[in-house]
N, C-alpha and C positions, 0 to 999 in steps of 0.2 A: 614343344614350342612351334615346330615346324607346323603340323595338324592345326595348329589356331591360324594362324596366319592365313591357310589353303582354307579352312570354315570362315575367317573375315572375309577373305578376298569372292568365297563364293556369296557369301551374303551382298555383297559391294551389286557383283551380278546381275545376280534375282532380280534386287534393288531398281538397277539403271535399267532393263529390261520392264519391268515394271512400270518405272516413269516413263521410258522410251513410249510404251503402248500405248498408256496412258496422256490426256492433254494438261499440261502444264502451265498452271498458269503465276503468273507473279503481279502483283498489284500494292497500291499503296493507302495503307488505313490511318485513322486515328493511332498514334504508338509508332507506326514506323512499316517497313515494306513487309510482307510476307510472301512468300509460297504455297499454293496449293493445289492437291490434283482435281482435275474436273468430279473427281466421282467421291468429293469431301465435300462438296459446294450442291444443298438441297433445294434452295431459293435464294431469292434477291428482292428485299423490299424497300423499299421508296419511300418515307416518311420526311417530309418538309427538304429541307435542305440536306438531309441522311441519306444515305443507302445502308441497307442494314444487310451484310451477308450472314444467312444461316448455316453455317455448316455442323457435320457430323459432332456432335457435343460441343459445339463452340461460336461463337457469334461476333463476327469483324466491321467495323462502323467506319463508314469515306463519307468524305463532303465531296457527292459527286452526283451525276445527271444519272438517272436509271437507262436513260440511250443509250448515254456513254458506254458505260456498263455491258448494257448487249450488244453494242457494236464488237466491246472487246471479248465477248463471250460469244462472237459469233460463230456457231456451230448448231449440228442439226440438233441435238439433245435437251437446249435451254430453247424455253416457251414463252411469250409476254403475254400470257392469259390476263391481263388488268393492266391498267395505266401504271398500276405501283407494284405489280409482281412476274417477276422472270421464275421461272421454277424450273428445274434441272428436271426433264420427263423420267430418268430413272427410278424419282422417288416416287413420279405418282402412282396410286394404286388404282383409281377413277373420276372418272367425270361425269356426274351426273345431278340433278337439280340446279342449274349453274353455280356447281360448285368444284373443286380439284379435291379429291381425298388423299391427302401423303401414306405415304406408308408407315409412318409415323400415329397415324391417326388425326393429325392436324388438319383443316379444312380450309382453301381459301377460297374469295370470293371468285366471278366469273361474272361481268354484266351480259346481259342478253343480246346484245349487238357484238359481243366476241363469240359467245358462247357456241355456235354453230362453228367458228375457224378455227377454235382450241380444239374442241373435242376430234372436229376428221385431222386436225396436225395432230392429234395424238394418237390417236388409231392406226393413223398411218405411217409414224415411227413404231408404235408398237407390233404391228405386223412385220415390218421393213426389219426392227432389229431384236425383237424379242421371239427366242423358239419356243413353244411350251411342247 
């Protein structure tokens, strides 16, 4: 019994270490408040009076401003490549024909008057935090 307690407690750990590294966010959707870590959150899309957040197999819907939204997601990792889409740059894989290719395969738009400040903000996080 002893042994489970010392493997919960270290999983507890890992755990808070984990979210500690990680940025934590908590917000409030349709259904009720959730939690999630920045690197669950793939995009944020804007449709009428929606924000649609995309996350890793799962999809959370607010009646809120997409401003809003990136005010509260301010950090260097999320992009507003579009009037209606914030994309989390870890998922992107590239940019090119104004367009963002996810790593997912998904593609979103990019109009031509962004499209020259998206792509050097993204090159220039991906140099800044990506090693190959």
């Amino acid at each position: 019994m002893v042994g489970k307690n010392v493997k919960m407690e270290r999983t507890k750990e890992v755990l808070f270490m984990k979210i500690k590294k990680e940025k934590y966010y908590c917000m409030q959707f349709v259904g009720g408040q959730r939690g999630f870590l920045k690197n669950e959150l793939v995009y944020v899309e804007s449709f009428g009076r929606k924000v649609y957040f995309q996350m890793l197999g799962d999809q959370c819907v607010a009646y809120r401003k997409l401003d809003e939204v990136e005010k509260e997601l301010a950090d260097d990792d999320f992009l507003r490549i579009h009037q209606s889409y914030l994309v989390n740059m870890s998922f992107i894989d590239d940019i090119y024909g104004y367009e963002v290719y996810l790593k997912s395969g998904l593609s979103l738009p990019v109009p031509r008057t962004r499209y020259r400040d998206v792509r050097e903000s993204f090159l220039y996080w991906r140099d800044k935090y990506i090693l190959f």
